[in-house]
C-alpha positions as CSV (number, residue, x, y, z in Angstrom):
1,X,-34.3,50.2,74.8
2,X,-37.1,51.9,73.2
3,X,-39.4,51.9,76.1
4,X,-38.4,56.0,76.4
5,X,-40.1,58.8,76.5
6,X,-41.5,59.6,73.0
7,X,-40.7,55.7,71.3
8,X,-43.2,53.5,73.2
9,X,-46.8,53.6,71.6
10,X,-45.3,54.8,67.7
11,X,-46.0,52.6,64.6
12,X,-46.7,48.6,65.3
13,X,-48.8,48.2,68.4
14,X,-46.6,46.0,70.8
15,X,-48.5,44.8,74.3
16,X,-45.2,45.2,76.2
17,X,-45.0,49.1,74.9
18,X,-46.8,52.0,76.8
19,X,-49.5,53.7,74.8
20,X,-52.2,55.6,75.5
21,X,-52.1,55.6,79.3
22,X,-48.8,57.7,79.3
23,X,-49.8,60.0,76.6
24,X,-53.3,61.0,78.7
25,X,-50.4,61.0,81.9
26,X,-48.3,63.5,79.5
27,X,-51.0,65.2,79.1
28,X,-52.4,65.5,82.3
29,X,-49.4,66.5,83.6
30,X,-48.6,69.5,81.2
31,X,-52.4,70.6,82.0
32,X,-51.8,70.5,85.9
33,X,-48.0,72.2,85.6
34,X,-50.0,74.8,83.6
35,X,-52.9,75.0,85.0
36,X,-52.0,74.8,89.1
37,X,-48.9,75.7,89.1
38,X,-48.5,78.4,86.6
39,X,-45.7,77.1,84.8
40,X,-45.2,78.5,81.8
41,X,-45.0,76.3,78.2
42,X,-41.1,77.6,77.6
43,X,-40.6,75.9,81.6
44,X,-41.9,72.8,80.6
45,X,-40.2,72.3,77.3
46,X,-37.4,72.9,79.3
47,X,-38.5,70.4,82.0
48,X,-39.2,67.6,79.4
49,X,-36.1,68.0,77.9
50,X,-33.6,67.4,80.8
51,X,-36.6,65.5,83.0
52,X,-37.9,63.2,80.5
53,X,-39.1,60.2,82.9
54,X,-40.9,63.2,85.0
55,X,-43.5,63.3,82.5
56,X,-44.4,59.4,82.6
57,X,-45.7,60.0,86.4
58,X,-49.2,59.7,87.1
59,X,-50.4,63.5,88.2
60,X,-53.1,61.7,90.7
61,X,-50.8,59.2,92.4
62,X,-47.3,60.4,92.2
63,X,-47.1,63.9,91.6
64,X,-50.2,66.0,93.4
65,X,-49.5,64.3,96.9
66,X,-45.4,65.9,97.0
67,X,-47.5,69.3,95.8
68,X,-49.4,68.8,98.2
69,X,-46.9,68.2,100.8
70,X,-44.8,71.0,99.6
71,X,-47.6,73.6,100.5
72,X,-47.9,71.7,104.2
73,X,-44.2,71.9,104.5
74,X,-44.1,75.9,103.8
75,X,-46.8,76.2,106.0
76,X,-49.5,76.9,103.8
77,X,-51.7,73.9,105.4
78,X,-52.8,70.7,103.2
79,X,-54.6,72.7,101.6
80,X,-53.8,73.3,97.5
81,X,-56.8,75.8,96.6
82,X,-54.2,79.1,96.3
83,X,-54.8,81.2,93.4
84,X,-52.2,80.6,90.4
85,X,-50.7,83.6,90.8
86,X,-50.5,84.2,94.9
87,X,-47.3,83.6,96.5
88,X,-47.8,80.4,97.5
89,X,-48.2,78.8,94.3
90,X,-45.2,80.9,93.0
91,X,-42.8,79.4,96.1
92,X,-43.9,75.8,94.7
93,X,-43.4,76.5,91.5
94,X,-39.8,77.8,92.0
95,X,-38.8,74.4,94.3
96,X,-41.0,72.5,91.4
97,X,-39.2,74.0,88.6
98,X,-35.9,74.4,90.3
99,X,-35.6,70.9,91.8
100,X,-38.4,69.0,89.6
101,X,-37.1,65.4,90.8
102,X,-39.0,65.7,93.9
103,X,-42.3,65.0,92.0
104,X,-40.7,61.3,91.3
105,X,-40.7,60.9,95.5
106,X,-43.1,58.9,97.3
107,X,-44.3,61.1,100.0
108,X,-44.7,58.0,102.6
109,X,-41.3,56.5,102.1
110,X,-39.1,59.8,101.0
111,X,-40.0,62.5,102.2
């Protein structure tokens, strides 16, 4: 029960909880939401309060490839080099921000 977002990793050390490894994946995540997608901080509060497991993904593994397929689906190529602000990036963002359980998809099996 206390493997949650925000218990695991707090007070005694316990080699069943999750530690460091999801707060560098927290991390990494908020960076990339910022950073690549433009998401604003007020977004992802928002995000990790009514998507709490979203934020133990792995950026790398789980959540860049269904980016990246998102820009391939619009049309934009494989490619995931747009400018933060161009109008690519701003129609990911929306079906990101809008419908942010995609990102828990595996792009092989699901989509």
């Amino acid at each position: 029960l206390i493997r949650g977002v925000g218990y695991a990793g707090r007070g005694v050390k316990d080699t069943n909880a999750v530690g460091d490894d999801e707060t560098n994946n927290i991390a990494a995540l908020e960076d990339y939401l910022k950073q690549e997608l433009n998401i604003s901080p007020p977004a992802i509060a928002k995000l990790k309060k009514n998507h709490p497991t979203l934020f133990q993904l792995s950026p790398n593994d789980k959540v860049k490839p269904v980016v990246k397929y998102l820009y391939s689906l619009l049309g934009y190529g494989d490619t995931m080099m747009a400018a933060p602000q161009s109008k690519k990036t701003k129609k990911v963002t929306k079906i990101v921000t809008n419908h942010p359980m995609l990102l828990q998809l595996d792009v092989a099996a699901n989509l």
